[in-house]
C-alpha positions, 0 to 999 in steps of 0.5 A: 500500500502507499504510503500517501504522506511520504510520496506527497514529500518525496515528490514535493522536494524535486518539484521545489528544487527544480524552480529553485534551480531556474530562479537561481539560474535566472538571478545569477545570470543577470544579478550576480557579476560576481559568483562570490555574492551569491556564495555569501548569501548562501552562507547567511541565510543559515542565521535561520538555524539560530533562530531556531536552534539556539547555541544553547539547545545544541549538543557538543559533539565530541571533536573527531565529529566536529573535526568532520562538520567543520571539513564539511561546512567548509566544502559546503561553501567551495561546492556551491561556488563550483556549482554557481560558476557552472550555473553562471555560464551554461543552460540550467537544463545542462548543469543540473543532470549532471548532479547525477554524478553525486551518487556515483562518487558517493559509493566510490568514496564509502567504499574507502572510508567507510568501507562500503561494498560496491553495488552489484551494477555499480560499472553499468550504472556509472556507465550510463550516468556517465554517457548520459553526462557527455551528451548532454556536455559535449559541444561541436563546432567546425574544428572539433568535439569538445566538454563544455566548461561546466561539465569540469565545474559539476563534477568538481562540484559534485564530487565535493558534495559527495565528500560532504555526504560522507562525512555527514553520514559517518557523523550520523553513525553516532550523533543526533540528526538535528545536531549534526545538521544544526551544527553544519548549517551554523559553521557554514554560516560562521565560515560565511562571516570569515569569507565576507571578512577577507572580501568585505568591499565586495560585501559592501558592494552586494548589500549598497548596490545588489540590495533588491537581487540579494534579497531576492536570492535570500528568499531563493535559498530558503525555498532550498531549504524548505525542499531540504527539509521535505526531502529529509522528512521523506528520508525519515520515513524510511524509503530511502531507495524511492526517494533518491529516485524520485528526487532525481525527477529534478532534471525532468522538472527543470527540462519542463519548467525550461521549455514553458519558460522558453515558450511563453517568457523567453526573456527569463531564460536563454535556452537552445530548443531545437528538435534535436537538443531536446531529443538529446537532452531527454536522452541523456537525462533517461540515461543518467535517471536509469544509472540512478536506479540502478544504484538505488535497487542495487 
């Protein structure tokens, strides 16, 4: 029998993260010159967690499991850089397939530090994911073939986010969830401060001049966090395996929102839509979703 609640939050989390990625795409594309600024706002809107985790209510962790929050904030921070860059100067319908890369470093980095088996199909499952990430990267010209810029962004990207998962993972292996999280968001903050420290001129700059767009992306960031906390209450009801599947409907929702975008307000979005781009595209997310699978049901 399904369980109604659960797929009403699974589905909810790929549905919020997918407008989430075109108004990011949207802002940081006309707004944000500077990648920095948007990686500032990413790190202040975790003030929220103080709001509603006071230092106080906090549990210290002991400090091997510090020592891995406080790697991980800070890879937190490099990953959306990476990310944003990418999201800067390619179509959003390109860079977010290529998140389906996340899985597949995260197995291959449990495997030795956690030392996790490898799924069964694991070869076949990064073979399709990784297919699917070179049609939907690879750009021709006159002279030759060649990998678009962001396809190296995403996968540097991805490949710290993995790392991330990791290590939030080996951290839940003994800590409470809410303080594991809590603790996360907050360093991220606090490494947040330090950055807007060394650049203070830039920061001046962001809240003087960038004020209406940093606003806007402030409340694009905490949209994210409302999709993360379905998509964690979706994982908390046990159905692990579906979600991550589910979630990865995220290319699907981005493609669709993309295509309405082009087609009724084509000055939000730049987007190529030609037949043979779409074919390809919806191709190359089938493959990346089937490798997802794969890894899931494994």
């Amino acid at each position: 029998m399904i369980n109604y609640t659960w797929l009403f939050f699974a589905l909810l989390a790929p549905i919020i993260f997918s407008i989430v990625q075109i108004l990011t795409k949207y802002i940081v594309s006309n707004h944000f010159d500077d990648i920095w600024h948007y990686v500032m706002v990413y790190g202040l809107v975790n003030i929220i967690f103080l709001i509603i985790f006071p230092i106080k209510y906090v549990q210290l962790m002991p400090l091997e499991i510090m020592i891995y929050a406080i790697v991980a904030a800070l890879l937190s921070i490099a990953g959306c850089y990476f990310y944003i860059k990418a999201v800067s100067i390619e179509e959003i319908t390109r860079v977010i397939p290529l998140f389906r890369f996340m899985p597949l470093f995260v197995i291959i980095i449990s495997y030795f530090f956690l030392s996790e088996k490898l799924p069964p199909l694991f070869l076949v499952a990064f073979t399709l994911i990784f297919i699917g990430s070179l049609l939907i990267s690879v750009e021709k010209n006159a002279l030759k073939i060649t990998l678009r810029k962001a396809f190296y962004l995403m996968v540097a990207s991805s490949v710290i986010y993995a790392l991330v998962d990791v290590f939030i993972k080996k951290m839940f292996l003994t800590q409470n969830y809410w303080d594991v999280v809590t603790w996360l968001r907050l360093l991220i903050f606090f490494f947040t401060i330090i950055l807007i420290l060394f650049k203070w001129n830039s920061f001046k700059l962001l809240i003087t001049k960038k004020a209406k767009p940093c606003m806007a992306a402030l409340g694009i960031e905490l949209l994210n966090l409302g999709a993360l906390f379905s998509l964690f209450y979706a994982f908390s009801l046990g159905f692990v395996s579906l979600t991550t599947v589910i979630e990865s409907f995220e290319s699907f929702f981005v493609l669709v929102y993309a295509l309405l975008l082009a087609r009724w307000y084509p000055a939000i979005l730049k987007e190529e839509f030609s037949k043979t781009i779409i074919i390809t595209k919806v191709v190359a997310i089938i493959l990346m979703f089937s490798g997802i699978m794969i890894i899931a049901f494994s």
